[in-house]
C-alpha positions in Angstrom: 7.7 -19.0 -8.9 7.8 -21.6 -11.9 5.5 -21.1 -15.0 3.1 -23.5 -13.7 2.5 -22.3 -10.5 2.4 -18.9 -12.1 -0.5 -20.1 -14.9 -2.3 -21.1 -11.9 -2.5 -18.1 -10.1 -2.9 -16.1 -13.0 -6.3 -17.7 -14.0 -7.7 -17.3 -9.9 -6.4 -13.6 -10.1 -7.7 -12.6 -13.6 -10.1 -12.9 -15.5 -9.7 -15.6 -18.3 -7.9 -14.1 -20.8 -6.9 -10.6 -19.5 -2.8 -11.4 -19.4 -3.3 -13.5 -23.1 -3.5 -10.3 -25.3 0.3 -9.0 -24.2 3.2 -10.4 -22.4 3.7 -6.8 -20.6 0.4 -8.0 -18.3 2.0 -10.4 -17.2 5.5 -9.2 -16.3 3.7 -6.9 -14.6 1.4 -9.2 -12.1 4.5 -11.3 -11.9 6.6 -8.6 -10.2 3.6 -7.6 -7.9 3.6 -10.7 -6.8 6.8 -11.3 -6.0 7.3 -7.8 -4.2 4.0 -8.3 -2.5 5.8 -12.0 -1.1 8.9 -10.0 0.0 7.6 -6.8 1.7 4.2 -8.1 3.1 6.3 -11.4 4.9 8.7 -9.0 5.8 6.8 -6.6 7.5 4.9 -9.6 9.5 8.3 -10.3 11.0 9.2 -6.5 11.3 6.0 -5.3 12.9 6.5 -7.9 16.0 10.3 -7.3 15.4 10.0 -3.7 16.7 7.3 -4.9 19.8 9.1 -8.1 20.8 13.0 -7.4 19.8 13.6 -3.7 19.7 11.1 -3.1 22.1 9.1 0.2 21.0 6.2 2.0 22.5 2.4 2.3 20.8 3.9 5.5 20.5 7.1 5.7 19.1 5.4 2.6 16.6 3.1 5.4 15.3 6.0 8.0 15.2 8.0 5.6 13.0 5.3 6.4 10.5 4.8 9.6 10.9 8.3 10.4 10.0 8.8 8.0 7.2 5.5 9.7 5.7 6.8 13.4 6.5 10.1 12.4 4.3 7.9 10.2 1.7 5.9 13.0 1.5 9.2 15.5 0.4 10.4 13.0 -2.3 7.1 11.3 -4.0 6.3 14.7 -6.3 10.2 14.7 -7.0 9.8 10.8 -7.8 6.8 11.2 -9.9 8.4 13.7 -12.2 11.2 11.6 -12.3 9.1 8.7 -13.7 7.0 11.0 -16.2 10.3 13.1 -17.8 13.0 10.4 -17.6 11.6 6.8 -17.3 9.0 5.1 -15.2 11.2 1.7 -15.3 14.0 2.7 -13.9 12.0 4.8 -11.3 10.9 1.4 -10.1 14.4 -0.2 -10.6 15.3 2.5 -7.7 12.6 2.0 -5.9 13.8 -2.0 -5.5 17.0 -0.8 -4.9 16.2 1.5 -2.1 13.3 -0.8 -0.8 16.0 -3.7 -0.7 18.6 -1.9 1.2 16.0 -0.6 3.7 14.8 -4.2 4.5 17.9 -5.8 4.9 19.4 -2.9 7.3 16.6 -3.3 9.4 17.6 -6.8 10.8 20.6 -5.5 11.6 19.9 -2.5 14.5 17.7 -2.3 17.3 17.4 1.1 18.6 14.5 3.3 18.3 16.7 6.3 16.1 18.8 3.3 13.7 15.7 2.0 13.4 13.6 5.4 12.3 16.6 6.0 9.4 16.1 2.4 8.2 12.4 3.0 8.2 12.8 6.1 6.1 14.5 4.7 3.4 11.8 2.3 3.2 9.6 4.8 3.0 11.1 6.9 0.7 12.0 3.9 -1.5 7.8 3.8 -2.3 7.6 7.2 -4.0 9.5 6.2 -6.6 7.1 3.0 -7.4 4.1 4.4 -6.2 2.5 5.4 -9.8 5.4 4.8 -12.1 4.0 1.1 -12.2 0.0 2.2 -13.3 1.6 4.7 -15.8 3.9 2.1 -17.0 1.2 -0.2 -17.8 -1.2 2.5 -19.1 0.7 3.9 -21.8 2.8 0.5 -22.7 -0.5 -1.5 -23.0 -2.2 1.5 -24.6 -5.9 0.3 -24.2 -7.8 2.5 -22.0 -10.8 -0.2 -21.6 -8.7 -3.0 -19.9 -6.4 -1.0 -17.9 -9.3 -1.3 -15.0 -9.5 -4.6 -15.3 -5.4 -4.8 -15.4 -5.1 -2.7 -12.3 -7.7 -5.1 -10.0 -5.7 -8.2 -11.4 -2.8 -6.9 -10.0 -4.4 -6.1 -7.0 -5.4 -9.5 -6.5 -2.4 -10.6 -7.1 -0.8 -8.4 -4.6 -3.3 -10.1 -1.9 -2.2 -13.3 -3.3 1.4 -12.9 -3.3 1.0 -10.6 0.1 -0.7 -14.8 1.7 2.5 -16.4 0.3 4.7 -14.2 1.5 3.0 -14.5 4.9 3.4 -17.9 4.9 6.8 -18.3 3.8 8.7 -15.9 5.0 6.8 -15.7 8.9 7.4 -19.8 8.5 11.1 -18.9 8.0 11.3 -16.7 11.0 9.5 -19.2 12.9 12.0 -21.7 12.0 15.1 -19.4 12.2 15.5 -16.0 13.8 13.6 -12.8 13.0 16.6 -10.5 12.4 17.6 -13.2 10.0 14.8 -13.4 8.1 14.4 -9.5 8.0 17.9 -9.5 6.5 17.1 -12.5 4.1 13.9 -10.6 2.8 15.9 -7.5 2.1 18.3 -9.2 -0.3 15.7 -10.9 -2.2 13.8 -7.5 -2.9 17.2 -6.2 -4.0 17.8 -8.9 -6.8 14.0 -8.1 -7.6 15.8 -4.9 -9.0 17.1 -7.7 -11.9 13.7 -8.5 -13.1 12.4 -5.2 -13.4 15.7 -4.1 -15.5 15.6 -6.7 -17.5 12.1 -7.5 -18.3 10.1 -4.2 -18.7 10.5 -2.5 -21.7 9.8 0.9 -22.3 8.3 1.2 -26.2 5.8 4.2 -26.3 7.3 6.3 -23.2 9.1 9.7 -24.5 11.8 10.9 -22.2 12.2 14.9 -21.6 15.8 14.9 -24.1 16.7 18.4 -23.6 15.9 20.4 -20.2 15.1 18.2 -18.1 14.9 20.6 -15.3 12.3 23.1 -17.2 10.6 19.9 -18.6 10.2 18.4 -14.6 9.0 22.1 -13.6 6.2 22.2 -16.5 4.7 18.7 -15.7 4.4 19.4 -12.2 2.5 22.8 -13.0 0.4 20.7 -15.0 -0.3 18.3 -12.6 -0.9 20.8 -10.1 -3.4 22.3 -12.8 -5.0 19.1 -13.3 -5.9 18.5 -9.3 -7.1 22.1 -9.3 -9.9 22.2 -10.9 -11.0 18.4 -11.1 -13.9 18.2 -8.2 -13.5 14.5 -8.8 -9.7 14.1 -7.9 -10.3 16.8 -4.5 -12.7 14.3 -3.3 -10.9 11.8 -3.7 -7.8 13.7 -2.3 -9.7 14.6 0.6 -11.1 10.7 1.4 -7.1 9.0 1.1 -6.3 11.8 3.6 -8.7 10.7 6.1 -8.6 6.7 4.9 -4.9 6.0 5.0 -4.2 8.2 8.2 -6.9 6.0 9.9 -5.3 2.7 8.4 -2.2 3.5 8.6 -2.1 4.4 12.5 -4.9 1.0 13.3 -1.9 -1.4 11.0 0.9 -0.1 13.4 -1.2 -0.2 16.7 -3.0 -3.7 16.0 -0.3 -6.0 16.7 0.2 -4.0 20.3 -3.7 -4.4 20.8 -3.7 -8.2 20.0 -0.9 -8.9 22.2 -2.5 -6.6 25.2 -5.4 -8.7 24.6 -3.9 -12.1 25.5 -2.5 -12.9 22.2 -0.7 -16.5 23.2 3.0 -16.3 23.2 3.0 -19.9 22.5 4.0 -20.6 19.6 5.7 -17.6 18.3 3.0 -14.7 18.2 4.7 -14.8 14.5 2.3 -18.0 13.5 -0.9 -16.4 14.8 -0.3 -13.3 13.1 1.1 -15.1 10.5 -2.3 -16.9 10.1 -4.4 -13.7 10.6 -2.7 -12.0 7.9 -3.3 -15.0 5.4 -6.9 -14.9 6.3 -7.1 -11.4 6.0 -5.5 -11.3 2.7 -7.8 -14.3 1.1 -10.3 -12.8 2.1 -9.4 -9.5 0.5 -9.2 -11.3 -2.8 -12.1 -13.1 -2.5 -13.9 -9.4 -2.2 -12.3 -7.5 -4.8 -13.3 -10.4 -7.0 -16.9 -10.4 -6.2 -17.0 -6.3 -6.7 -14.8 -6.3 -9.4 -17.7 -4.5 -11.5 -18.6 -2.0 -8.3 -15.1 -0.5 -7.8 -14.9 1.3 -11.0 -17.5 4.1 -12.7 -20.7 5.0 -11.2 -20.7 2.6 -8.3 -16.7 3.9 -7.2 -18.2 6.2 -4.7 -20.4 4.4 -3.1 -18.3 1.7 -2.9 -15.6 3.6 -1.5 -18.3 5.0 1.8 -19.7 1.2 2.6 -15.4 0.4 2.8 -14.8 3.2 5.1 -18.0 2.9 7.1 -16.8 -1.0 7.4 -13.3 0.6 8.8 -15.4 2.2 11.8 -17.1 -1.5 12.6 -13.4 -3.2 12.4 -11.6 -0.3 14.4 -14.3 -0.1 17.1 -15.0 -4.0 17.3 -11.0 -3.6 17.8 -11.0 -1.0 20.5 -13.7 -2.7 22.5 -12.7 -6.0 21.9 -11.8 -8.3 25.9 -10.5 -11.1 24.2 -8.0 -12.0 20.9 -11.0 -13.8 19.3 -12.5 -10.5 18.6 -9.8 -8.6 18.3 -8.2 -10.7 15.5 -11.5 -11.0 13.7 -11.5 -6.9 13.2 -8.4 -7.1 12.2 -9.0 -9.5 9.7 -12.0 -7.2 8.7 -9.9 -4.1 8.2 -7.0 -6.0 6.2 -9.2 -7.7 3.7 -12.0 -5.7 2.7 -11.4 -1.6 4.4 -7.8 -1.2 2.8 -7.5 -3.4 -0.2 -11.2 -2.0 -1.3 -10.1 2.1 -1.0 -7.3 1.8 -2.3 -8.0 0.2 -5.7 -10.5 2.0 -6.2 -8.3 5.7 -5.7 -6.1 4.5 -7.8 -8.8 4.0 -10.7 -10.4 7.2 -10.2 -7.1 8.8 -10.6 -5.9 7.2 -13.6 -9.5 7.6 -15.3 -8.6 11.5 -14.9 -5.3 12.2 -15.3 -3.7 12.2 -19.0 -0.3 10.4 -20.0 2.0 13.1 -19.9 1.6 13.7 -16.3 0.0 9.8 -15.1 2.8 9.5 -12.8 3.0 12.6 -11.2 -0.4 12.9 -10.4 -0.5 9.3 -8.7 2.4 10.8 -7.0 0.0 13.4 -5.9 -2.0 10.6 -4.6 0.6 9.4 -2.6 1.3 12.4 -1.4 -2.0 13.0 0.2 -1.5 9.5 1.9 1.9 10.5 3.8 0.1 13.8 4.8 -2.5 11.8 6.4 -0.3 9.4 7.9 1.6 12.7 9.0 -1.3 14.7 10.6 -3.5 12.1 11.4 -0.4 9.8 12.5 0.6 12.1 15.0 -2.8 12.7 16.4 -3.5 9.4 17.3 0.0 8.3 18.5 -0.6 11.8 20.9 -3.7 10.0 22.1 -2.5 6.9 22.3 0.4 8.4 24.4 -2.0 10.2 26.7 -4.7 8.0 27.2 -5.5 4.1 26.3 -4.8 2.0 23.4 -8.6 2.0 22.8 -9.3 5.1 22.5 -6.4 5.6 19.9 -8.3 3.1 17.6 -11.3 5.0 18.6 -9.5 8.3 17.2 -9.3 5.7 14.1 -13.0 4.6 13.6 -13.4 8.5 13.9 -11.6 9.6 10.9 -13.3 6.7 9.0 -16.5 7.9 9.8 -15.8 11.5 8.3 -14.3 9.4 5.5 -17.7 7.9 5.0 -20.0 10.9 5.5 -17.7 13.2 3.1 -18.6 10.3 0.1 -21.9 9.9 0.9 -22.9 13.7 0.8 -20.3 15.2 -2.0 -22.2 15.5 -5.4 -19.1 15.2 -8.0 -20.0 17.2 -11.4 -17.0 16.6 -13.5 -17.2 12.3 -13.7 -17.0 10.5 -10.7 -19.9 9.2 -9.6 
């Protein structure tokens, strides 16, 4: 991405100004988009990759996941420690490293067992991002008061970059072959691993000198301590369980459902899903622009119930759906306002609670309350979708939403969130 084209996207994404006060805003938006471009186009071309090439079940689609989560789940505590006792850049230097590898590899096998290892690195490859990157920017900008505002520019920048990377890299496996492009994708996150090790600094982060090990047991006690007695983080705990299980399975079973529904094969179903996930994302932008100042503070809550009630419309529009036209139009629903919408603001009412010391490992936390969902709730709806019908899978989907909705709308919080 040149400067221009970078200056451009920078002033649709943020707010004017937000990136001018420190050149760390920037690096940062700059390397969400560009991971956002490589692993959202590369999992376009994986998901029908695994239907169309390696041929896997609705089943064995949702056991993928279920697996990469159970072993995502093992390693995202041990990651977040890593991050908050050692260094939160080279936590995500590892992270491209191991998210690099995992891409490439997967262009290169086909059966169901290759394919789960390659999906496990990939999935393991995300604990050691997922929070080193908000408690990078938190402590390295040091200004509490714009780090909301820093964390939804980045969001919409992900969405951004996610639309490009769409476009580009489903238009290269249009134009070439899948396992190709899958391959191609995975070295270009690798080199990504450049930019992060060379551009992020590390000025007001304190590494654990001396035992490290003791050092790595105390800040997960504390983190522990932390979740324990903050109402506010339980609930919002309890919500990313139900949310990303429910996403999580719908992402992996959509594709399947679109194509059952009479998705043309002509062109590529790569273009039309291609196209859907571009509108999708857009349109996720759009919204997290417009409720920029709802997503954060008093309104978070209530946000976060209308997005999950939202998620029941999109996944029973889905299940009920007789033709692509609807289909494609709750998918679009889902993908740009149910999953971008959540998962911003969880991340906000995280960081608003947790303290520097233990930022990442309590994100890590987070994250780990999103595999155990994708774990438990994974496997239930794969068992349904195994033993019944497609639709009532995503029916299984617009259930755990629902509870998702009800449990934010009823839970008075009495330590902040609101």
């Amino acid at each position: 991405m040149n400067h221009l084209t970078f200056r451009r996207l920078n002033r649709w994404t943020c707010p004017a100004g937000l990136a001018k006060g420190a050149e760390m805003v920037a690096v940062l938006i700059r390397w969400t988009w560009a991971r956002a471009v490589l692993h959202n186009g590369w999992w376009l071309v994986t998901s029908v990759y695994l239907v169309l090439d390696a041929g896997l079940t609705p089943a064995q689609l949702v056991l993928v996941g279920s697996v990469q989560s159970v072993f995502a789940l093992i390693f995202e505590v041990p990651a977040g420690v890593f991050a908050d006792t050692i260094s939160r850049k080279w936590s995500l230097v590892i992270s491209q490293v191991l998210m690099g590898t995992a891409m490439l590899t997967t262009g290169l096998v086909t059966s169901f067992p290759l394919l789960l290892g390659t999906q496990v690195l990939w999935g393991i490859s995300w604990t050691f991002a997922s929070g080193s990157d908000i408690a990078w920017i938190t402590d390295e900008l040091d200004q509490p008061a714009r780090i909301p505002a820093v964390i939804a520019c980045a969001a919409r920048a992900q969405l951004t970059g996610a639309a490009t990377g769409l476009v580009a890299v489903g238009g290269l496996a249009w134009a070439t072959r899948r396992d190709v492009t899958i391959v191609i994708a995975g070295v270009a996150m690798l080199s990504l691993a450049l930019y992060v090790a060379l551009r992020f600094t590390e000025h007001n982060f304190v590494p654990a000198r001396t035992a490290r090990w003791s050092a790595s047991w105390t800040t997960f006690r504390r983190g522990l301590a932390l979740v324990r007695r903050s109402r506010a983080i339980l609930l919002i705990f309890a919500a990313t369980f139900l949310v990303n299980g429910a996403s999580d399975a719908a992402g992996r079973l959509s594709d399947r459902r679109l194509l059952d529904l009479g998705l043309p094969r002509t062109p590529d179903p790569i273009v039309w899903f291609t196209a859907l996930g571009v509108l999708g994302l857009v349109f996720g932008a759009l919204m997290l622009r417009i409720v920029a100042h709802r997503i954060d503070g008093r309104h978070a809550r209530t946000s976060y119930a209308l997005a999950a009630a939202v998620g029941v419309l999109s996944m029973l529009l889905l299940a009920a759906a007789r033709d692509p036209v609807v289909g494609a139009a709750a998918v679009v629903l889902m993908a740009g306002l149910v999953t971008p919408l959540t998962r911003v603001i969880s991340t906000l009412w995280v960081n608003a609670r947790t303290t520097a010391d233990i930022r990442a490992t309590t994100h890590s936390m987070l994250a780990q309350l999103e595999y155990l969902g994708e774990i438990v709730c994974g496997l239930g709806i794969a068992l349904i979708a195994r033993l019944t019908s497609l639709p009532l899978a995503l029916t299984g989907c617009a259930l755990l939403f629902a509870a998702t909705a009800v449990l934010m709308r009823q839970v008075t919080d009495h330590d902040g969130a609101t």
